[in-house]
Structure formats: structure tokens, C-alpha cells
N, C-alpha and C positions, 0 to 999 in steps of 0.2 A: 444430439445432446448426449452427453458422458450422464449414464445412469445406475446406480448401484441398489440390488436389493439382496436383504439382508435376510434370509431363511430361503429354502427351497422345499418346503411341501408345496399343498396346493393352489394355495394364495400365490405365492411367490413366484412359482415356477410359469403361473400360467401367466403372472403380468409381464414377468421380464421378459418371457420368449415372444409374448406379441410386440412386447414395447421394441425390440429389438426386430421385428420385424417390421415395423413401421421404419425403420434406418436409425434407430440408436445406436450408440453402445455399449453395449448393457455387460454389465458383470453381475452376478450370483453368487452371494458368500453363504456358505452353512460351515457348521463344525465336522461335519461328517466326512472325514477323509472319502471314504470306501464310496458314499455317496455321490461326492463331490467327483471323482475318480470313475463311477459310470458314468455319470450324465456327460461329462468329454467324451466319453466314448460314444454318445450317441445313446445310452440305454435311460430308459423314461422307468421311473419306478410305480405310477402310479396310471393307471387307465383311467385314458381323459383322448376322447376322439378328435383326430386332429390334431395334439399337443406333440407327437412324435417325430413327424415330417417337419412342422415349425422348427423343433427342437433342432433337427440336421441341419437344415436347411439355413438358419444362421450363425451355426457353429461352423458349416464350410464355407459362409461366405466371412467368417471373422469379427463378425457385430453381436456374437454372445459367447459366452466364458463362464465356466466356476471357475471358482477355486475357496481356499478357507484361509482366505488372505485378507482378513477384512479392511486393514489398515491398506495395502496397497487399490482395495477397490475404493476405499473413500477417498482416499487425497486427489484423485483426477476428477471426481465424480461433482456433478452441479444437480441431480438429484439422489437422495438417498432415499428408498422402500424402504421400511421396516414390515415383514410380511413374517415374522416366526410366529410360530400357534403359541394361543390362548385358551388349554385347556381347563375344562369345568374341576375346581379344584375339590377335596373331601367334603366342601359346605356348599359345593353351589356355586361358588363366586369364581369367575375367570379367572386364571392365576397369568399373573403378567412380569412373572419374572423372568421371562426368556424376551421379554421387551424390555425390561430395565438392562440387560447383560449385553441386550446389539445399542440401547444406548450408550450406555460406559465404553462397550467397544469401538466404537465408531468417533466416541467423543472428541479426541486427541487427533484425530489427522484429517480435523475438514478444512477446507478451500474459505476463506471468505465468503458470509454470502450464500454456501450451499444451503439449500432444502432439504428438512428431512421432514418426509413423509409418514403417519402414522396408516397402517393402509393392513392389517391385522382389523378384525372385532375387537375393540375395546369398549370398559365402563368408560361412561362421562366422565372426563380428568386426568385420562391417562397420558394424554397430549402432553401435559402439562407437568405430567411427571416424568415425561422424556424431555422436555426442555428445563427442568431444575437437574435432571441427572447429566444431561450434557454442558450445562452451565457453569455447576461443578468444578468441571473437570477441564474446561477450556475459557479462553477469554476472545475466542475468534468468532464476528460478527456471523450466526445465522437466522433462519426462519425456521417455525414448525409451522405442518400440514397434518390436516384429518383425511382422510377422501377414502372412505369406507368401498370395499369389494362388494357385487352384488353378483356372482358368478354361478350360476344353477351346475349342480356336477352334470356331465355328460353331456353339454353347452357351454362349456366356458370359454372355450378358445372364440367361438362366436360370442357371446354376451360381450368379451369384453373387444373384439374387433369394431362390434356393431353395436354399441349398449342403448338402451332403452333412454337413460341421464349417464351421468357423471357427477357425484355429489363429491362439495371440497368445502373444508373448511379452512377460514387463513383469514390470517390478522396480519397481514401484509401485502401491499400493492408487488413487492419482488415475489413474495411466495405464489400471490396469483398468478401473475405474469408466467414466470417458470410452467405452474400447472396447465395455464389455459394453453402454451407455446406446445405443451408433453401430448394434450390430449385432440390439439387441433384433427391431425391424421385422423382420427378415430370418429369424430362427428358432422362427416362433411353433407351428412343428410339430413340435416337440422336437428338434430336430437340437442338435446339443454344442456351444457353445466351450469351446472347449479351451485354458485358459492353463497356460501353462509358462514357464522362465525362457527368456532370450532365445537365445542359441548355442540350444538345442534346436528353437525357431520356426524358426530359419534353417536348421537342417541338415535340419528334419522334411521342407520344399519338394524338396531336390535326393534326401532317401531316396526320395520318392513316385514323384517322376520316374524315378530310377534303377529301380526295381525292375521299375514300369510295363517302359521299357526292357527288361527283360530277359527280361520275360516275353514281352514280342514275338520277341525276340531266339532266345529259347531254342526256342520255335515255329516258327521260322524254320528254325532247323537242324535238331528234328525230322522236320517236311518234306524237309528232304532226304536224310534217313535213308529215310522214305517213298519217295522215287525212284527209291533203290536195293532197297530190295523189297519192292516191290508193296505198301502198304502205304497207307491214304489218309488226309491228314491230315485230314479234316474227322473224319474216323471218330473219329480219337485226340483232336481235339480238343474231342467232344461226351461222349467219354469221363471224359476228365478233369475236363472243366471241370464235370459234373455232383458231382463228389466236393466239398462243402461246405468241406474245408481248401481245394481251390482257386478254384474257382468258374469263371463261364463269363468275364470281359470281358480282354481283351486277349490273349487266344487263338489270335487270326484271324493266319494262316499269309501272307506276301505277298511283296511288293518292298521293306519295308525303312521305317523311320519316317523321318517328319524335322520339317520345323518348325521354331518359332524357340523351342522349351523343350524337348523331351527329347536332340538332338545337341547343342545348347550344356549343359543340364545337368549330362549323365553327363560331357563332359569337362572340365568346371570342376569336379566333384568331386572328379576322377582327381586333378587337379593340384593341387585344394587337400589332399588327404591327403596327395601328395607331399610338398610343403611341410614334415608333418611326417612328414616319413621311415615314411610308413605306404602298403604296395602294396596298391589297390583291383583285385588282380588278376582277380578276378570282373567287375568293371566296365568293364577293360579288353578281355574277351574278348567283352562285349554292344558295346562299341562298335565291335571292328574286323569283327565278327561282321555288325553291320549294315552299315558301309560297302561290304563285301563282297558283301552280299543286294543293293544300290541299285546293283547290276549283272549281276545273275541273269538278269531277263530279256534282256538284251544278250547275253549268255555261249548265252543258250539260240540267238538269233535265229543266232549267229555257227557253232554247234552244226550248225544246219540249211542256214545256205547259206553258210557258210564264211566265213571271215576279210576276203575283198574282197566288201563290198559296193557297190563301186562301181556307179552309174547305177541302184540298188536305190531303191524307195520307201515308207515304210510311213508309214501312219496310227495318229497317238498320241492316244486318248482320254484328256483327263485330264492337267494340269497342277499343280494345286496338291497340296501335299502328302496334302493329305485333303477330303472332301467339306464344303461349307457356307462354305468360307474361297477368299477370293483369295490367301493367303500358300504362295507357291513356296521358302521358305528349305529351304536344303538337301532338298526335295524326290527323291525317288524318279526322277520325269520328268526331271530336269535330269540326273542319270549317266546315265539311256538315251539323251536324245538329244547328250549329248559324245560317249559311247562307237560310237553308227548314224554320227556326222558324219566322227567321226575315220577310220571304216572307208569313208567314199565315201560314205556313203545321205543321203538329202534325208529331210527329216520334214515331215509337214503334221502341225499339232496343233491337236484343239479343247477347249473348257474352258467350262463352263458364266459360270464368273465372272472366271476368272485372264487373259485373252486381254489385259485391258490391262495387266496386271501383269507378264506374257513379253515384252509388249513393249517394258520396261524393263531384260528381262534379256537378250533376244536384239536383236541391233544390225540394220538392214536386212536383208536375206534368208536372215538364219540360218536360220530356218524358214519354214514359210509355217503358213499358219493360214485354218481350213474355216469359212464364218458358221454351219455345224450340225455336229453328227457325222459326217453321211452324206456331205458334202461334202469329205469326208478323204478317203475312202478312193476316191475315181475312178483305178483304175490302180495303185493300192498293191499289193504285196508282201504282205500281212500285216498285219493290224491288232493295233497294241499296250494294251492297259487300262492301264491307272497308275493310275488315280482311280475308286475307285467311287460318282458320282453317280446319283445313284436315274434318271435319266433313261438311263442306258447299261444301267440291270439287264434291260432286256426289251426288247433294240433288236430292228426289223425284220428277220429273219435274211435273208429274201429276197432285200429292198435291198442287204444287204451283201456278200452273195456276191455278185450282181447286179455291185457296184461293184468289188468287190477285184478283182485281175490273178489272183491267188489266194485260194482261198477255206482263209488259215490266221491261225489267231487267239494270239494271246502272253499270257495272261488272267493281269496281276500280284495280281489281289485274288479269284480263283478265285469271280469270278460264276456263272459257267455252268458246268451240270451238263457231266459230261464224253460220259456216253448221248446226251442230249440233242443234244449239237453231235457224234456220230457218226451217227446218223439224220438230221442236215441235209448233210450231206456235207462238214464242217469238221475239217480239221488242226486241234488244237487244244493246247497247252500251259498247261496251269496251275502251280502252283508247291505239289507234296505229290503230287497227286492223279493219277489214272489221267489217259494222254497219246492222246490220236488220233491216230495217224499216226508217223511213223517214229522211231525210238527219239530222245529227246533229253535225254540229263541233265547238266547244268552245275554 
């Protein structure tokens, strides 16, 4: 099948290169020359495991292409993506004008008949304002699609080989057909699509997120019930998660989500129920709930050695929001080290992947940055976790005390056993769970 999608971040880039790998062929439109111009050359701009060898591998076999020709990739094409971001605008609300501009673009040179896919986060409706804006501007017979992304960063390339569903929304027996013919390859182990009308595709995306959300959320302030007495979240959380109405995954007690899908999510939902005079007051209380968490560990560090941290130094393991991605959006790491900077402290930080991605977000010597782990902590205060990458789960404890000025640890993702780090001779703070060392609760 001739298949066109319309943006190349990470929506985009990771469906066309698998859809193309299943034997399409698939074209990539962005506006981005210089963009457009690497990814031919083989260069991947964003870290995503597995999307790089995809990415060659059917650029030399000829079943994938950029380019920023969006008229020459829609006239052959019999599906069209729409995958350009939808960022949270100055009020909250998604801004979806970079959806209405590949509609208008794309209006004027469809096929009869082609499908165009809504496959971005959108509010409920926005479907519908890509098929008045292409209707507009054309009088050639097509279909619109919802079929919302569910791609975890640092698993996408599997999520969407192997997905869990496929949700689609269509109000047409050709739109289905197309969809169910796109996705067959992808579900031969019984997994669902799942078609529904369209408003329900679109709201099915920000419910998953939202809930996800709150379940983090809600674990979150359990834990700190835990704090206060004596009480250990891991305990509650093996408890629970064992009971089959809830289950075990998004459980884990920490610092606080972030990313570029569940803190834009939950509040593009807030605001699009606002809209209509409907309070998502539950949804409101996981988001300030979290904001609040992505400064826990700071509140804790501030707990123990007071509000001036001036001429203070700590080591921050762990930059990106979660393991396996370079992406720092609203990340965890970025309120702890506003909050250390604002108080006088200097930060060294290292990151398995995100080190050139901070360097986009910190200007000359905001921080400084260790070429290892170990290289953080010379002379630190404290070392802080942010990130749990498999290489910091079993660091050399020796080294570290060795290095730190003090040997006290800030653990936002409750790696280490807390016995464990009282037998090495480590202050230690996690966030739920029994504390080493002198009382700190925040």
C-alpha cells in the first residue's frame, strides 16, 4: 500500500518507518529541509532503540523516503498520517494548528477515495475539523480516520510492531477496510482492533493517559502517607498490585512523571472538558499532585541541609525523563535542578543519552556535566537518582562514597534497598520507604 505521513517527530517517524517495514511505501513529508536532508542520509535525530537500523534498512531497500514535497507524496498515496505535534499551548489547550496547515496542504492533491488518518493526540473534534478544512478546499471523494498512537518512548518501535490493540475510529466501511488491510501485518497474534466511531478514538488516547497519570499520582501520595508512618511503599505497592482488579504496572512510587504525552495529556483534557462546562476534578488533583511530587526530592535535600544551599554541590544521576529516551520535556530532573540552583547549589549531571539534549536546555555553565557517573560525584554533597537507567541499579558503592564529600544518597526512583545502604554506611532517602539517617520528611 502507497502510504504518506505527514510530520516527522516521534509519532510519525516511528509509524512510517515500521509501516514501511511491514512492505509499504511509505513517504515522510516535514517542512524541514535540513531535517528532511538527514534522515536520507540515514541520521535518526531523536533516540529511540531500534528506530535507526529500521530507519536504513528500508531507505536501502526503497520502501521509505522524506522529503518536503507533500503534494507529490499525497497524489499516489491511498493512506495519508497526519502525525505533526500538538503542543500544550499558553492556556493548556493543544494547539492544533500545525494539523489544520498538513490539512490545507495535503487538501488539493488526493486520489479519490484516499484516507486520511488523524493519528497525532487530539481534542474530541478535531477529526472533523480536518475534514471541513479539506472539504473546503477540494471536491474529491475521501474518508476521515482517528486511530490514536499508544507508543511508550524507549519501546516504540516494539509497541507499535507488536501492540497491545489498535484503536480506530471511522465512519466508513472504505476507511475501515483500508485500516484493518494497514494493520493486519502487525496483529497476527490475536491482539484487537478495536473500531469505534470517531469522538470515542480521540477521547479513548487522553482517557489511557489520564488514568495511567493517576495511578502514578495516587502512589505517589500514598508514599507519603508511608512517611508518616512507618509504613513502606513498596510493601503496599506488591500488595495491591497483586489483586487482579488492579494489577502490578504503574505502581512504582517516585519523583513525579513527565514527557511529552502524559503532563500535556491530562491538561489538554482538563481544559477541553472545561470547554464544556464539565470539572475533571479528579484530574485536576493528579496533575497538581504531580507537579508538586517533581520537587519532593528538592524539599527533601532542603529538609536536611536547610534552605541556603549556597557553595553546596550535588551529583544528579539521570536527566531524561525516563530510561531508554533522550527526551527531558517537563522531566523530573529539570524542577530539581531549578529548585538546587535557585537555593545557591551547583549540579554536575550525567545521563546515559540526554547529555546532548541538556545541552539544548541548559545555556553555558548552568550545570556542568560528568563523561561517567562516577565523575559526578568528586566532592558532592549528596548524590541525587532522577533516572533509573539499568547502569546506576548496581553502581560501585565504594567508588561512591570514596567520591562524595558525603556519603548521602536522594534515591527519586527507590533503587536501593534501604538495609542494604545502612550496612555500607549511607544517609539515604527514598521516597515511601524506610530513611537512613536523620529524620527527613517533605
Amino acid at each position: 500500500m502507497d502510504v504518506t505521513v505527514i510530520g516527522t517527530g516521534y509519532v510519525g517517524l516511528v509509524a512510517g518507518s515500521c509501516l514501511a517495514g511491514a512492505g509499504n511505501r511509505v513517504t515522510c513529508v516535514d517542512v524541514d529541509e535540513n531535517k528532511v536532508g538527514r534522515l536520507n542520509a540515514g541520521e535518526v535525530p531523536i533516540y529511540e532503540p531500534g528506530l535507526e537500523p529500521l530507519i536504513s534498512e528500508n531507505l536501502a531497500a526503497g520502501r521509505l523516503r522524506f522529503t518536503t514535497d507533500a503534494a507529490g507524496g499525497v497524489r499516489k498515496a491511498d493512506v495519508i498520517f497526519i502525525a505533526v505535534g500538538t503542543p500544550p499551548g499558553a492556556d493548556g489547550f493543544a494547539d492544533i494548528e500545525a494539523v489544520r496547515a498538513a490539512a490545507g496542504s495535503i487538501a488539493g492533491h488526493l486520489r479519490p477515495h484516499a484516507v486520511v488518518v488523524m493519528k497525532s493526540t487530539v481534542p474530541v473534534g478535531t477529526s472533523e475539523i480536518v475534514r471541513d478544512e479539506i472539504a473546503s478546499r477540494t471536491d474529491v471523494p475521501f474518508h476521515v480516520c482517528s486511530n490514536p498512537e499508544f507508543l511508550k518512548e524507549g519501546d516504540a518501535v516494539a509497541d507499535f510492531m507488536y501492540p497491545d490493540r489498535v484503536v480506530c475510529g471511522v465512519d466508513t466501511e472504505h476507511g475501515r477496510g483500508r485500516l484493518e488491510e494497514l494493520y493486519e501485518p502487525f496483529i497476527r497474534s490475536g491482539k484487537p482492533i478495536i473500531f469505534m466511531d470517531i469522538p470515542s478514538a480521540e477521547l479513548t488516547k487522553y482517557a489511557a493517559n489520564a488514568m495511567l497519570a493517576a495511578r502514578i499520582s495516587l502512589m505517589n501520595q500514598f508514599a507519603a502517607l508511608c512517611e508518616h508512618t512507618g509504613a513502606d511503599i513498596e510493601h503496599v505497592r506488591r500488595g495491591i498490585g497483586s489483586d487482579p482488579r488492579i494489577g502490578p504496572a504503574f505502581l512504582y512510587a517516585g519523583a513525579g512523571y513527565g514527557g511529552s504525552c502524559l503532563p500535556k495529556d491530562v491538561e489538554a483534557v482538563i481544559r477541553s472538558a472545561a470547554q464544556r462546562d464539565i470539572d475533571l476534578t479528579i484530574l485536576r488533583a493528579v496533575n497538581e499532585a504531580n507537579e508538586r511530587q517533581k520537587t519532593l526530592l528538592a524539599r527533601k535535600i532542603r529538609r536536611r541541609f536547610g534552605d541556603d544551599l549556597s557553595g553546596m554541590r550535588f551529583a544528579l544521576w539521570g536527566l531524561a525523563f525516563k530510561p531508554r529516551t533522550d527526551d527531558m520535556r517537563a522531566a523530573p530532573s529539570r524542577a530539581i535542578v531549578a529548585a538546587l540552583r535557585e537555593r545557591g547549589a551547583t549540579v554536575a549531571a550525567h545521563d546515559p543519552v540526554a547529555m546532548d539534549q541538556a545541552r539544548t536546555v541548559y545555556v553555558g555553565d548552568e550545570i556542568e556535566y560528568g563523561a561517567d557517573e562516577y565523575e559526578t560525584l568528586a566532592g558532592a554533597d549528596a548524590l541525587i537518582l532522577a533516572t533509573e537507567w539499568l547502569q546506576y541499579r548496581r553502581p560501585d558503592w565504594t567508588a561512591v562514597g570514596e567520591r562524595l564529600s558525603r556519603r548521602i544518597v536522594f534515591d527519586g526512583r527507590n533503587l536501593y534497598d534501604p538495609e542494604r545502604m545502612a550496612e555500607l554506611g549511607f544517609e539515604y532517602y527514598p521516597i515511601g520507604r524506610t530513611q537512613v539517617g536523620p529524620q527527613v520528611v517533605a
